[in-house]
DRENBA-715544 format. One line per field, with one value per atom (N, C-alpha, C): residue number from 1; residue in one letter; chain; atom name; x, y, z. Coordinates in Angstrom, 1 decimal, padded with zeros to 4 digits, m for minus. Layout:
<atoms>
n	[NUM,...];
res	[A,...];
chain	[A,...];
atom	[CA,...];
X	[X,...];
Y	[Y,...];
Z	[Z,...];
</atoms>
This chain:
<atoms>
n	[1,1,1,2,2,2,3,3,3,4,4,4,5,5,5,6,6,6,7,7,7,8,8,8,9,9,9,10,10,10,11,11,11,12,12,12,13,13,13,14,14,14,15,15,15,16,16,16,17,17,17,18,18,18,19,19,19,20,20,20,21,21,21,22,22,22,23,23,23,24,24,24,25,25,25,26,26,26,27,27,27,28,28,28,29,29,29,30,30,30,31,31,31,32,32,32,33,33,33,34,34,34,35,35,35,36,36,36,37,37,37,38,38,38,39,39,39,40,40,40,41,41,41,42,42,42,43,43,43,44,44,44,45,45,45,46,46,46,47,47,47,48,48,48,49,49,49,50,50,50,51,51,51,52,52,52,53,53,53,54,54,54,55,55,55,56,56,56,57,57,57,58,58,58,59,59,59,60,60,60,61,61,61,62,62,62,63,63,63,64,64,64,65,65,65,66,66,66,67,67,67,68,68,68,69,69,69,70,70,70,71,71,71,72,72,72,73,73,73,74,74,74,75,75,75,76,76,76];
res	[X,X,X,X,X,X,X,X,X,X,X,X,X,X,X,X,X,X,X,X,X,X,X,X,X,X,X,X,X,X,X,X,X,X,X,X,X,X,X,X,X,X,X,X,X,X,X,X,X,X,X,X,X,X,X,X,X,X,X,X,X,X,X,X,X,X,X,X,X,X,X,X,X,X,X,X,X,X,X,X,X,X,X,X,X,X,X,X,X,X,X,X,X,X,X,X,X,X,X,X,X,X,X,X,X,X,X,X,X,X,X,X,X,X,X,X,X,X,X,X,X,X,X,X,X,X,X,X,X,X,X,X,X,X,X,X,X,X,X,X,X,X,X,X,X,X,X,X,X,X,X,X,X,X,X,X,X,X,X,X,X,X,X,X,X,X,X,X,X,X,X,X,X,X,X,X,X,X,X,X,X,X,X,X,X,X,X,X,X,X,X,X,X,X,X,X,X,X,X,X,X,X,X,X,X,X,X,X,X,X,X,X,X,X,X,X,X,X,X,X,X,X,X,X,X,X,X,X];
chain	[A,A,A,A,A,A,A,A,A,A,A,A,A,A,A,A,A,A,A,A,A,A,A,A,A,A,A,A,A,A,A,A,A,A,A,A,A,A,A,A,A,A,A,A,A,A,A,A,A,A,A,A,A,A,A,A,A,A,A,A,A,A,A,A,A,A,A,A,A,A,A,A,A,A,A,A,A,A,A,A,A,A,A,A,A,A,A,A,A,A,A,A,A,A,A,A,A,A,A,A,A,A,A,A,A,A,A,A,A,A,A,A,A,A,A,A,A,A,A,A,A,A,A,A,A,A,A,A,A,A,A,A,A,A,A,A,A,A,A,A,A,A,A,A,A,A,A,A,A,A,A,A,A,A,A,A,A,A,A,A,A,A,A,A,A,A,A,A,A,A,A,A,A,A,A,A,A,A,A,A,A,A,A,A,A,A,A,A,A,A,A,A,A,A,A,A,A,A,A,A,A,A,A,A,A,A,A,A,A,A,A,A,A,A,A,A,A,A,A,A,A,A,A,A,A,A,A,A];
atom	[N,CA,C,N,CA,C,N,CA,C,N,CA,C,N,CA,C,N,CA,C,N,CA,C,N,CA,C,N,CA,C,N,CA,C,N,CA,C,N,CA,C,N,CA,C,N,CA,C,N,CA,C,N,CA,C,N,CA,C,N,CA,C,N,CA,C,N,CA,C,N,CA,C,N,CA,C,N,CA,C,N,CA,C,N,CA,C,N,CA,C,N,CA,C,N,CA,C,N,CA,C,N,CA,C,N,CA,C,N,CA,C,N,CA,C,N,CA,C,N,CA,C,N,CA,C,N,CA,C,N,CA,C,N,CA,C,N,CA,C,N,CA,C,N,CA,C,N,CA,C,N,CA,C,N,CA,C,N,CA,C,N,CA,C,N,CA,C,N,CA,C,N,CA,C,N,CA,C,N,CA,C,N,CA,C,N,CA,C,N,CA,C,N,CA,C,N,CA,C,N,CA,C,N,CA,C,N,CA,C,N,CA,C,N,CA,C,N,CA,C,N,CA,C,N,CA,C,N,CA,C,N,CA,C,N,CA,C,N,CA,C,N,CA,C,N,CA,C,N,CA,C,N,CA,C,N,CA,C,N,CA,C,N,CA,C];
X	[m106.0,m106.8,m108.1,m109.4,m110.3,m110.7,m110.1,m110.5,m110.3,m110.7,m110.3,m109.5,m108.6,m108.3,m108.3,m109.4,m109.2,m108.2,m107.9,m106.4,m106.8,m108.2,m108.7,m109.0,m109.5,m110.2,m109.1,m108.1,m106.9,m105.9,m106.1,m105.0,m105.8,m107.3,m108.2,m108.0,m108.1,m107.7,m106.7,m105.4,m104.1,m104.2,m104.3,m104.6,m105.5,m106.8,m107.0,m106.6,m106.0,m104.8,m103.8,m103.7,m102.5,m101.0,m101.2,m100.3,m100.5,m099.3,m098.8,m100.1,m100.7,m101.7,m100.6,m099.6,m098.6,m098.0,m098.0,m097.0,m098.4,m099.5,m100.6,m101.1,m101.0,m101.1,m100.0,m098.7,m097.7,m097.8,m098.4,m098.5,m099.6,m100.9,m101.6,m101.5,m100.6,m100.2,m099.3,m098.4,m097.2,m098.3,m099.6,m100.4,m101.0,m101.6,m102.4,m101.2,m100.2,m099.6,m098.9,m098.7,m098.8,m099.6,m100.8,m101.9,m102.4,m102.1,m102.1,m101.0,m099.7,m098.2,m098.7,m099.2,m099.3,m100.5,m099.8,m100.7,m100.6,m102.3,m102.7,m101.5,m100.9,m100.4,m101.6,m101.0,m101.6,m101.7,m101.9,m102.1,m100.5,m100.4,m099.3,m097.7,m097.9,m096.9,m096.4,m097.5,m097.4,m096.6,m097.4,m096.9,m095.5,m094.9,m093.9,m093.0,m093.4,m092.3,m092.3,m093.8,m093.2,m092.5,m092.5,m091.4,m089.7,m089.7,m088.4,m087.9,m088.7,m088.2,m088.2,m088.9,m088.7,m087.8,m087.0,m086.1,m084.5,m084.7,m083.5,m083.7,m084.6,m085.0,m084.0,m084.4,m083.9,m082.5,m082.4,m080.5,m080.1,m080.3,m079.9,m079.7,m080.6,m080.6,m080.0,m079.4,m078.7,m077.0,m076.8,m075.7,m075.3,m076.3,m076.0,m075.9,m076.4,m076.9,m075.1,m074.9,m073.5,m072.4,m072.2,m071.6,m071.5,m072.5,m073.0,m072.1,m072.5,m072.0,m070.6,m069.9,m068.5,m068.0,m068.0,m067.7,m067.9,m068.9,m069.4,m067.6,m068.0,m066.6,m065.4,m065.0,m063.8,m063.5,m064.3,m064.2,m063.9,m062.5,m062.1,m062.7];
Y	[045.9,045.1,044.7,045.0,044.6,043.0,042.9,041.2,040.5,039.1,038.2,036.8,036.5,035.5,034.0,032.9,031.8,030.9,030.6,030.1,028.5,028.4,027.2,026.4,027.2,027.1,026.0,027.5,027.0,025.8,025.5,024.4,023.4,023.2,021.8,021.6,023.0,022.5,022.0,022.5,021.5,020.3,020.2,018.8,018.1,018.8,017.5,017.0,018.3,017.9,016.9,016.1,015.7,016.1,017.6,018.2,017.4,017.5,017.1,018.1,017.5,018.3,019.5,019.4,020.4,021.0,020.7,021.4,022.2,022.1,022.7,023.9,023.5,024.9,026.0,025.6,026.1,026.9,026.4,027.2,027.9,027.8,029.1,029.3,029.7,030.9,031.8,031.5,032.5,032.8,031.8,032.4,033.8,033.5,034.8,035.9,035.7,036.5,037.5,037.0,037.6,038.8,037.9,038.3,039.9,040.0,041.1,042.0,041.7,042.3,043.6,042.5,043.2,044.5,045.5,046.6,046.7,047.0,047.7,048.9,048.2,049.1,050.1,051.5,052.3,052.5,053.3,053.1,053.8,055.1,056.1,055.1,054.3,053.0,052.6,051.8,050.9,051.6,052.6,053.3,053.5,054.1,054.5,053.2,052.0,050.8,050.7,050.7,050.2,051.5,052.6,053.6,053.0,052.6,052.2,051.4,050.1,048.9,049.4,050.1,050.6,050.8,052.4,052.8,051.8,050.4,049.7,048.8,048.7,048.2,048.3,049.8,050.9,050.7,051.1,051.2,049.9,048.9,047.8,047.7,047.9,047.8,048.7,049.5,050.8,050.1,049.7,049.1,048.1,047.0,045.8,046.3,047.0,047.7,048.0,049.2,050.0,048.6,047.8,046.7,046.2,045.7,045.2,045.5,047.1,047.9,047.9,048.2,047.9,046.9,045.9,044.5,044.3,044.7,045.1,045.8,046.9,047.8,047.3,046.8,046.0,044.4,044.0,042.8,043.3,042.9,043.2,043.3];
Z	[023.2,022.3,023.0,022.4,023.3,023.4,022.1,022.1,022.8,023.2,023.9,023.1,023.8,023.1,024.0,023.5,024.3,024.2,025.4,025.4,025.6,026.0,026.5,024.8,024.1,022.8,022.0,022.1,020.7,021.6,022.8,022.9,022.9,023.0,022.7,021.3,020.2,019.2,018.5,019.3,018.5,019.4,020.4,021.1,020.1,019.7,018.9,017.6,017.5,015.7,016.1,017.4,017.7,018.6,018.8,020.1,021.1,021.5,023.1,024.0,025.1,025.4,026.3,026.4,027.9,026.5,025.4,024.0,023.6,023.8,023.3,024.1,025.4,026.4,026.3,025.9,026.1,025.0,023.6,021.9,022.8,023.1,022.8,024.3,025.0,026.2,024.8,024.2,023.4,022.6,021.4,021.1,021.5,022.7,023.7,023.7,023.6,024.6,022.8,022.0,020.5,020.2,020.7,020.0,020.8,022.0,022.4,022.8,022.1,021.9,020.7,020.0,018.5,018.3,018.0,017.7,016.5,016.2,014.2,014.0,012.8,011.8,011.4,011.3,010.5,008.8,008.3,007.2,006.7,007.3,007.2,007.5,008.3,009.1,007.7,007.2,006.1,005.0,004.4,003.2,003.4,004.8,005.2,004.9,005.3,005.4,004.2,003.2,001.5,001.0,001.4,000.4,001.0,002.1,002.4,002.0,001.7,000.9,m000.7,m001.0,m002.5,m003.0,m001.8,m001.7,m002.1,m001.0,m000.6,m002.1,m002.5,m003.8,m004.9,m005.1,m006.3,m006.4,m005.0,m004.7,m005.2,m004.6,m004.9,m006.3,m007.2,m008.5,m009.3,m008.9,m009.9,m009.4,m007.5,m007.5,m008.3,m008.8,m009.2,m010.9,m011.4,m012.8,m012.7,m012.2,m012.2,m012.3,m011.2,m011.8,m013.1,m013.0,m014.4,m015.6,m015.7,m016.7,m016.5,m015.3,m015.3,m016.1,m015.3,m015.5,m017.5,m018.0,m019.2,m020.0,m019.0,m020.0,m019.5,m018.8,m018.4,m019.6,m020.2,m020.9,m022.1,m022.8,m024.1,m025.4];
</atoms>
């Protein structure tokens, strides 16, 4: 990630929201250290993860549906 992230920046700012100023260094070091963990999703990534939740979606709903209908034909 080419960006830079100030670490100096964001812990003057929760310090002045009120942070502990040692609880404010401490948030933006894990800040910083996030912020360049994280790599861009692709576009292919994304699509890929919403057809899978789709997927567990669907299922889910034909499971709960098929119950449904059981339970339906099991009642006198």
């Amino acid at each position: 990630m080419s960006e830079s992230f100030d670490t100096l920046a964001a812990a003057e700012a929760l310090a002045a929201a009120g942070v502990d100023p040692a609880q404010a260094k401490a948030h933006a070091a894990q800040l910083q250290a996030a912020a360049h963990a994280a790599e861009p999703v692709t576009q292919d990534q994304m699509n890929s993860a919403l057809a899978r939740q789709e997927f567990r979606l669907v299922r889910w709903m034909l499971i709960i549906g098929g119950a449904v209908v059981a339970a339906v034909k099991l009642i006198p």
